[in-house]
C-alpha positions as CSV (number, residue, x, y, z in Angstrom):
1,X,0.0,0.0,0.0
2,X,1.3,3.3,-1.1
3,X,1.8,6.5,1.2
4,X,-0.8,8.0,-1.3
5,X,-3.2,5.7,-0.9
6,X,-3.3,5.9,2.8
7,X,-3.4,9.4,2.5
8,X,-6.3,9.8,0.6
9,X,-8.6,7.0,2.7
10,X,-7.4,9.1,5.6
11,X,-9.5,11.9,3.8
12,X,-12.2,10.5,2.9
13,X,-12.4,9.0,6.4
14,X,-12.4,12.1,7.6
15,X,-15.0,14.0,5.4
16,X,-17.7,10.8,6.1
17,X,-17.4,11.9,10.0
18,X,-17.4,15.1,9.4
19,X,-20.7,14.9,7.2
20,X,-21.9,12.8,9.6
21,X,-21.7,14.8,12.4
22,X,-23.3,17.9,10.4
23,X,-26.1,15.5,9.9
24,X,-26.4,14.7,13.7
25,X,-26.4,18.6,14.2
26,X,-28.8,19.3,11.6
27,X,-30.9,16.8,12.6
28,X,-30.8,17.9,16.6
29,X,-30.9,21.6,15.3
30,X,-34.4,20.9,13.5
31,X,-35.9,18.8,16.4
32,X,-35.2,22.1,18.3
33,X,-36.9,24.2,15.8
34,X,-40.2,22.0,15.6
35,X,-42.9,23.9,16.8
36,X,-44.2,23.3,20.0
37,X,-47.9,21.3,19.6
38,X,-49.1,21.8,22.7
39,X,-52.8,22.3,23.0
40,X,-54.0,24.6,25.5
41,X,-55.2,22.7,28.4
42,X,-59.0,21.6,28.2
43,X,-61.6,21.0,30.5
44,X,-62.4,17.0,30.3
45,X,-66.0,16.8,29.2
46,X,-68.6,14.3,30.7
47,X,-69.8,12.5,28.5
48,X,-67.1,12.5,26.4
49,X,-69.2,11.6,23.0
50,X,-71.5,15.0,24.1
51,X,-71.8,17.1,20.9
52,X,-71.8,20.2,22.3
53,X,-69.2,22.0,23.2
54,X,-69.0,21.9,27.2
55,X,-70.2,24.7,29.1
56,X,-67.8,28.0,29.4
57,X,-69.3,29.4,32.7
58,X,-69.6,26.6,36.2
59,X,-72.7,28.8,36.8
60,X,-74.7,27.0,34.0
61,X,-73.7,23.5,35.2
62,X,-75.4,24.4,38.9
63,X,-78.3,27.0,37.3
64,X,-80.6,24.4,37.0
65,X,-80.2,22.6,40.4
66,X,-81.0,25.9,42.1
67,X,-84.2,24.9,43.5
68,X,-82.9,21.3,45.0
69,X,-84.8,21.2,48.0
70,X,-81.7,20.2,49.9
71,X,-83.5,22.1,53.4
72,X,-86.2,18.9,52.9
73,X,-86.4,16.6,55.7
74,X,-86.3,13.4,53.7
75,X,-84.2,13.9,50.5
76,X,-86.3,13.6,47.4
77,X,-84.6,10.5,45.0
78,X,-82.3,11.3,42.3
79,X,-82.7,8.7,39.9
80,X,-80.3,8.6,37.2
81,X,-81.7,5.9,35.1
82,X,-85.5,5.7,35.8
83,X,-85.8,3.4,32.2
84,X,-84.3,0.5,31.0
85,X,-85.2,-0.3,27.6
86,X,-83.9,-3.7,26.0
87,X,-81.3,-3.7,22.8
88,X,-84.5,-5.7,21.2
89,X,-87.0,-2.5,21.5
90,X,-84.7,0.0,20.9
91,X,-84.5,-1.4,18.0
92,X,-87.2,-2.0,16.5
93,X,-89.2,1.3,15.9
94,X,-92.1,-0.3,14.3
95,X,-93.2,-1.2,17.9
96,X,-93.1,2.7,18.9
97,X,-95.8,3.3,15.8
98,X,-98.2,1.1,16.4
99,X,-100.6,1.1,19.2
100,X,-99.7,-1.1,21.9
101,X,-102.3,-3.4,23.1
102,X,-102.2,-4.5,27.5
103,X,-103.2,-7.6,28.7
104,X,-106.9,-7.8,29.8
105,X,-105.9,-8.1,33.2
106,X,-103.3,-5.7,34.9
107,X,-101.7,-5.7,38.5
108,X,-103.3,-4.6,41.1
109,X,-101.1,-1.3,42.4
110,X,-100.7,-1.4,46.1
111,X,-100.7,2.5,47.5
112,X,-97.1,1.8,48.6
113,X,-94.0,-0.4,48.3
114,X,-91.1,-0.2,50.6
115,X,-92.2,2.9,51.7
116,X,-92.8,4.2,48.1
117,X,-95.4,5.7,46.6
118,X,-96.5,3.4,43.2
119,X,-97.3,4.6,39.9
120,X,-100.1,2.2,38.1
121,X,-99.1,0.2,35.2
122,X,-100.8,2.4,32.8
123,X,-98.6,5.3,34.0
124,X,-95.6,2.9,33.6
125,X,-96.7,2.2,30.1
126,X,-96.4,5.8,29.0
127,X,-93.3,6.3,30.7
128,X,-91.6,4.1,28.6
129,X,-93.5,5.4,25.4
130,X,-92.0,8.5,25.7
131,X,-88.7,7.2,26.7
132,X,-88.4,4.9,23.8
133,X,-89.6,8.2,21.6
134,X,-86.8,9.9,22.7
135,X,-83.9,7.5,21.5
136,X,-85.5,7.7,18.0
137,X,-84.3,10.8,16.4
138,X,-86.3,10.5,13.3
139,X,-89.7,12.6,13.6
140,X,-91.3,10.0,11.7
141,X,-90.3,7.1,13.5
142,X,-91.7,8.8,16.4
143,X,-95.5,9.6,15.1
144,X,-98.1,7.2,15.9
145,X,-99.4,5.3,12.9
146,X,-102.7,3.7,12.8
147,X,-101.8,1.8,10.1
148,X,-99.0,0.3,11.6
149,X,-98.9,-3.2,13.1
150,X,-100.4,-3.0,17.2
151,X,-97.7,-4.4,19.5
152,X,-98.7,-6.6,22.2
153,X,-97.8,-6.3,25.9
154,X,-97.9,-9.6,27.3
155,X,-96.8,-9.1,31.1
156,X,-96.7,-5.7,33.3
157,X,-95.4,-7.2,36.5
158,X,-94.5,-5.1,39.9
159,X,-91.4,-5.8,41.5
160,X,-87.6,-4.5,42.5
161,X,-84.9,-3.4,40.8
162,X,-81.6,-1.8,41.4
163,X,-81.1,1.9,40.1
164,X,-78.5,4.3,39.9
165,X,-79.4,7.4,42.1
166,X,-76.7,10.7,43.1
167,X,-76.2,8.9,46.1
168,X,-75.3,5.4,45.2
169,X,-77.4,2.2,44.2
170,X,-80.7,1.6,45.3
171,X,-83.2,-1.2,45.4
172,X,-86.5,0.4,44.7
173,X,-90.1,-1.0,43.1
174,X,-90.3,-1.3,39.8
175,X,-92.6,-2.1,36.5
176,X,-91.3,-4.7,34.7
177,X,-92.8,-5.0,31.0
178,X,-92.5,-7.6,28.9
179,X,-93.4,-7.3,24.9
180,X,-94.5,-10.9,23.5
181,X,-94.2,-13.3,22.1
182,X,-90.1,-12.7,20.7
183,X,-88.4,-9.9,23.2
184,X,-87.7,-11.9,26.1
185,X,-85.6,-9.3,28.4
186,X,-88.5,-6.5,30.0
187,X,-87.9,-3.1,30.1
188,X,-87.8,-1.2,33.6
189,X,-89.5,1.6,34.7
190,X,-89.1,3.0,37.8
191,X,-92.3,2.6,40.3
192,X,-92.1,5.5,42.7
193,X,-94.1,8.2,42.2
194,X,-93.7,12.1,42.0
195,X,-94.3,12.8,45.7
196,X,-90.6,10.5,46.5
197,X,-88.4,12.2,43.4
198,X,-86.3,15.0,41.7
199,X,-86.4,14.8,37.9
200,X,-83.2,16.0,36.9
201,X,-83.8,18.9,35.3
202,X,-80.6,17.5,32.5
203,X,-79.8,14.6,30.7
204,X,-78.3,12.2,33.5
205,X,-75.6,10.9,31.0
206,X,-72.4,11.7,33.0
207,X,-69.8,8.7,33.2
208,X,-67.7,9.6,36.1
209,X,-68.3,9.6,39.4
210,X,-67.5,10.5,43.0
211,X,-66.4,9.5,46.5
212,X,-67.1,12.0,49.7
213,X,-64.7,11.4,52.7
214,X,-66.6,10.9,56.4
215,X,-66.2,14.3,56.7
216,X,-68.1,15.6,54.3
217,X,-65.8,17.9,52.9
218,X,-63.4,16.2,50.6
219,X,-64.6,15.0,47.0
220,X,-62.7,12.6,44.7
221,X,-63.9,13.0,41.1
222,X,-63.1,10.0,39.0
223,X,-62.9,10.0,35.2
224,X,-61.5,8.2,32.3
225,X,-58.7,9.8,30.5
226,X,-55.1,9.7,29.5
227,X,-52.1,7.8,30.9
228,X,-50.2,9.5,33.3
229,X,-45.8,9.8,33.1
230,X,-44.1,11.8,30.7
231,X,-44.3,10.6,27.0
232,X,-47.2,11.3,24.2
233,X,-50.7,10.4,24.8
234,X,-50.1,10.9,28.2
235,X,-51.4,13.9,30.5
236,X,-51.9,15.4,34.1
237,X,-55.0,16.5,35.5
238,X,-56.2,19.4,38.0
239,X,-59.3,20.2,39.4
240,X,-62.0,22.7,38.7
241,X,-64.8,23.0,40.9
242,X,-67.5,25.4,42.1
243,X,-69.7,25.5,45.2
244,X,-74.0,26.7,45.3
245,X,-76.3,26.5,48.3
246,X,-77.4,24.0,46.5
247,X,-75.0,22.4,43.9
248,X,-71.2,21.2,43.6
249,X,-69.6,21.5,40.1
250,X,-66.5,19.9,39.8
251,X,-64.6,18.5,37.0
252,X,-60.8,18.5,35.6
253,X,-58.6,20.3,33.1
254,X,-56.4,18.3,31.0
255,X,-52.8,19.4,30.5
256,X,-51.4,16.8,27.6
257,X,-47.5,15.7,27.6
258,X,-44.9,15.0,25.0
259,X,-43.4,16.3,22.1
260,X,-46.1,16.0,19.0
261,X,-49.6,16.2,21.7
262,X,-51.7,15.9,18.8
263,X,-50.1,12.4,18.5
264,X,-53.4,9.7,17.1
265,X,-54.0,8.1,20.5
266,X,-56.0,5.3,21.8
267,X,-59.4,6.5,23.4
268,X,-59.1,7.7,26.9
269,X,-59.1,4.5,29.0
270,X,-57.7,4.8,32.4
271,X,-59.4,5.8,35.3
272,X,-57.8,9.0,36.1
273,X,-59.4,11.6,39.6
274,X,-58.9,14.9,40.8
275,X,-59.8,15.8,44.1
276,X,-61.1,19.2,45.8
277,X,-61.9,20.5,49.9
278,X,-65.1,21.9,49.5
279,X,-65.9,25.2,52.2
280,X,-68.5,23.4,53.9
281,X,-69.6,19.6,54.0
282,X,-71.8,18.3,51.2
283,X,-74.8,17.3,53.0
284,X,-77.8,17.1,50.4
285,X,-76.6,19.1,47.8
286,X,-75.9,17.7,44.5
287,X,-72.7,17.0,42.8
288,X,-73.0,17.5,38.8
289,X,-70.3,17.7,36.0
290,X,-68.7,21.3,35.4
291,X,-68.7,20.3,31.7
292,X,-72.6,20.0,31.2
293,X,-74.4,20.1,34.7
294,X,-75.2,16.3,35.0
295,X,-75.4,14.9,38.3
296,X,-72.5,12.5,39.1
297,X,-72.8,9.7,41.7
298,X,-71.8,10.5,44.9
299,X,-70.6,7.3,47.6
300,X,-68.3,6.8,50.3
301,X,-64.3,7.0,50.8
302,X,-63.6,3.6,50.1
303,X,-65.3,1.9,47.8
304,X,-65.1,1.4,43.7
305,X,-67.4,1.3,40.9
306,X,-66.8,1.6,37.7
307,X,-68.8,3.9,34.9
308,X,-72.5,3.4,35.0
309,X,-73.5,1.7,31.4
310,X,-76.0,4.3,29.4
311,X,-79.2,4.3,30.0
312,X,-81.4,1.9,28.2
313,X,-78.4,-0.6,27.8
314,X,-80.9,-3.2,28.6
315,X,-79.3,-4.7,31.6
């Protein structure tokens, strides 16, 4: 091997590094340069598949809980989902059309239940019209047709069932009506009548829910959201709430993490909370989102539950 030779691989050795090091440079340079993608941070809404945009004052989430009779000296029932409609009516809007035909012979209503004032089977029965109406969001769909083929209740039984109120699960009584001779699962209407409840004045469609410590004073607001740690698709939470006479807003602000936050993630799925001290203990005040006002389910420090399934899921 000549001097020459070795001379000039020398130099070419040398001008590979030194191209590749202008590469690394250029390269780190431009990763500085990106532009920074983060978002500004957002206030998680509740439901998350709401389509309108949440609200931008806390004072509409707790407007219309302002006359919550929490001075009453039995609390009125919050019942978050009074109607259980089956997979098998919703659908099938044929049966909503037609005129649905009762058996001969109903149930006898007793005056009370557990306590509970009863609705009567007929007042069941319209109940669940007009909730099966509502998941329909074709007009037509939803306007009687004499024409159409009457649908035929075969069974209006009184019973119990477990419901979702703001304050945990209840066993309460309940209609349970059965379509014949094909839909086997019943729907479920709640039994107790006016004199025992608070109709939410919003939809009750919120997916998170809440734990009170024994004093009263500390609320743990549980959510699904992003991962926490450092990284993309990841993100940190911090709490938002307000305080009524009569209502508690409260919901989170999401800050997201990494480099390229507008990264395509999975859908939220960890159970992610926030937690606030309010200025005076709960007692019977309501707890609704700060997103869209719907009341969340409030239970003790200490136990777990995860999200309540949409109503009408036909459980």
């Amino acid at each position: 091997m000549t001097m020459g030779t070795e001379t000039t691989r020398r130099t070419h050795r040398r001008r590979y590094l030194a191209v590749g090091a202008t590469a690394v440079v250029g390269f780190v340079a431009l990763g500085l340069a990106l532009p920074d993608n983060t978002p500004d941070p957002r206030l998680m809404p509740d439901p998350a598949d709401r389509t309108e945009a949440p609200l931008t004052d806390p004072l509409q989430a707790t407007a219309p809980w302002r006359d919550f009779p929490v001075g009453a000296a039995v609390r009125p029932l919050l019942v978050l989902d009074p109607v259980t409609i089956p997979i098998a009516l919703r659908s099938d809007p044929d049966r909503l059309r037609g005129r649905w035909v009762l058996p001969d012979r109903l149930t006898t209503t007793p005056p009370r239940l557990d306590g509970f004032g009863v609705t009567s089977a007929e007042e069941a029965v319209a109940t669940l019209r007009r909730a099966l109406a509502g998941t329909f969001r074709d007009e037509q769909l939803r306007t009687a047709d004499e024409t159409a083929e009457p649908a035929t209740i075969s069974a209006i039984r009184l019973t119990r069932r477990t419901f979702d109120t703001d304050r945990g699960r209840r066993t309460l009584p309940a209609w349970a009506i059965t379509f014949g001779p094909r839909m086997v699962a019943p729907a479920i209407v709640l039994a107790v009548d006016e004199d025992g409840l608070y109709r939410s004045p919003v939809p009750t469609d919120a997916e998170g829910d809440v734990t009170l410590s024994p004093d009263g004073l500390r609320l743990t607001y549980s959510f699904l959201g992003a991962a926490s740690g450092q990284g993309n698709c990841r993100a940190d939470y911090t709490p938002v709430f307000l305080e009524t006479a009569t209502a508690v807003a409260i919901g989170a602000v999401e800050h997201r993490k990494g480099h390229n936050r507008q990264a395509n993630c999975r859908m939220s799925s960890y159970r992610r909370s926030v937690s606030v001290t309010l200025t005076a203990p709960l007692h019977n005040r309501v707890v609704v989102t700060y997103s869209y006002g719907a009341p969340l389910s409030v239970r003790p420090d200490g136990t777990y539950r995860w999200y309540r399934p949409a109503t009408g899921n036909g459980r």
